[in-house]
C-alpha positions as CSV (number, residue, x, y, z in Angstrom):
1,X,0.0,0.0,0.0
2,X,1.3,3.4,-0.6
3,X,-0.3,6.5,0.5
4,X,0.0,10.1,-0.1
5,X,-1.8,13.1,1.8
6,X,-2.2,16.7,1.1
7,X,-4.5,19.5,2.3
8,X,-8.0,20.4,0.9
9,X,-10.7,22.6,2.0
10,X,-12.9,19.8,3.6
11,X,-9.5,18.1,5.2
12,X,-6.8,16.0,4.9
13,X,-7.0,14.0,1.7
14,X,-4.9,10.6,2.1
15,X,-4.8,9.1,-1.6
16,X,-4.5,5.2,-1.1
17,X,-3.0,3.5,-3.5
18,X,-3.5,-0.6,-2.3
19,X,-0.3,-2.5,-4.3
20,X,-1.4,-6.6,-4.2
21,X,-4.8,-7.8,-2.4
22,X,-3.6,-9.6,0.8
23,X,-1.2,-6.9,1.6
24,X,-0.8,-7.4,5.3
25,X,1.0,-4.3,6.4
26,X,-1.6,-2.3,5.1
27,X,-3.4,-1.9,8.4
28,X,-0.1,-1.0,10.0
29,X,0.6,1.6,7.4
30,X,-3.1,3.2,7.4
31,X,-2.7,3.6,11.1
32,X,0.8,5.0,11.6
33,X,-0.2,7.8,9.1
34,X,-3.5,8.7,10.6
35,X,-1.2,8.7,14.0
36,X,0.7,10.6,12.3
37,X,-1.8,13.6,11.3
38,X,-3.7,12.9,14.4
39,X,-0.4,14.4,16.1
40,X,-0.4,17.4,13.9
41,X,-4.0,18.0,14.8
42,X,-5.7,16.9,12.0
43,X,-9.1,15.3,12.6
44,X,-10.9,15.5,9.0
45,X,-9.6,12.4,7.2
46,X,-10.5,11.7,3.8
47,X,-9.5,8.5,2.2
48,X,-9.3,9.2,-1.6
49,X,-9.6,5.2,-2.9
50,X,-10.1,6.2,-6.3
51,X,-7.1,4.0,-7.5
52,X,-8.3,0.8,-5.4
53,X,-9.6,-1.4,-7.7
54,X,-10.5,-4.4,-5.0
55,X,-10.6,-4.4,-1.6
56,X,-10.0,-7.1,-0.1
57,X,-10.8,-8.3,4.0
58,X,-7.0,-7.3,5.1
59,X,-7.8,-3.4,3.3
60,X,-11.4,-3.9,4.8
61,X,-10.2,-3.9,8.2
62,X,-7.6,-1.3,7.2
63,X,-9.9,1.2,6.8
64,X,-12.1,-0.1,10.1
65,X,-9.5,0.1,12.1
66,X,-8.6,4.2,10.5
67,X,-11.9,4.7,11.2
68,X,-12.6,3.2,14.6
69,X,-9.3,5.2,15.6
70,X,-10.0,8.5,13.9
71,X,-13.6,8.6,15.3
72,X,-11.9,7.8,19.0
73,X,-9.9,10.5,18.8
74,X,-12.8,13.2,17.7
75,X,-12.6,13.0,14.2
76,X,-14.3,11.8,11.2
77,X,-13.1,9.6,8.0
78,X,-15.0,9.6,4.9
79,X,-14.1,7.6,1.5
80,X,-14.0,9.7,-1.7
81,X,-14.2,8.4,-5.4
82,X,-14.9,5.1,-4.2
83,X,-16.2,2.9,-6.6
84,X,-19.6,0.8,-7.4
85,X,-17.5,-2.2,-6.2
86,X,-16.2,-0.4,-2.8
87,X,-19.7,0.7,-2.5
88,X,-21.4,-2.4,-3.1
89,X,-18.8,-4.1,-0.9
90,X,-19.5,-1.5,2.6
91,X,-23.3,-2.1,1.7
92,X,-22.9,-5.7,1.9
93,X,-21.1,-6.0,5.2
94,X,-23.5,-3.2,6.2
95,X,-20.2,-1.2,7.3
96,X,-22.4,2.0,5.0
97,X,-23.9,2.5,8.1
98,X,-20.8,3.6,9.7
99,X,-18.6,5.1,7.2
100,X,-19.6,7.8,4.7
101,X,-18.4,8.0,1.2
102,X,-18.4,11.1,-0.7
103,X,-18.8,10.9,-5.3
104,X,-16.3,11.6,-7.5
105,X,-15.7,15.3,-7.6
106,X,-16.6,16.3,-3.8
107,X,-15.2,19.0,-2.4
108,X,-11.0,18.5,-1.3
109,X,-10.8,15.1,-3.6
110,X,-8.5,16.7,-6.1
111,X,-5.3,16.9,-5.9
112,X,-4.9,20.1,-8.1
113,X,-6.6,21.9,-5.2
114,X,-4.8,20.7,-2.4
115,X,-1.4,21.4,-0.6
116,X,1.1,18.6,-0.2
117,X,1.7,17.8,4.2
């Protein structure tokens, strides 16, 4: 997994891009960057997942775990650009109830308009 983050207007914008499904430090590296901006006062997280084609259970639990620990700490984590799949995949395991996603488009997912952290 390889992330990026830069600043928007509605947040932080953390651009995940998932490298092989089963990637098992992918939880680890989710959460020591939301530590990370979580120490520099950040508490508007927005994963940008327009570049993950699949998710699979170990990114699934990835971005529970982000959640879980960004909404702990007084914050909030939305998806952005996430796909039909991702969608379809959050309604299944009912997890839409508990994590919002945003279209394509929303407000801060560009890059253009955001500054690199």
């Amino acid at each position: 997994m390889h992330l990026d983050d830069h600043l928007s207007d509605a947040g932080v914008v953390v651009d995940v891009r998932a490298t092989t499904p089963g990637d098992l430090d992918a939880a680890t590296i989710l959460r020591d960057r939301l530590r990370v901006l979580a120490a520099k006062g950040y508490n508007v997280i927005l994963l940008n997942v327009a570049d993950v084609a699949y998710i699979d259970s170990v990114l699934l639990g990835a971005i529970v775990q982000a959640y879980v620990a960004t909404i702990r700490s007084g914050g909030t984590l939305k998806l952005l650009n996430a796909s039909k799949r991702v969608r379809d995949l959050l309604r299944v395991t009912k997890l839409d109830r508990l994590i919002e996603t945003a279209e394509p488009g929303a407000e801060g997912a560009s890059r253009a308009s955001g500054d690199a952290l």
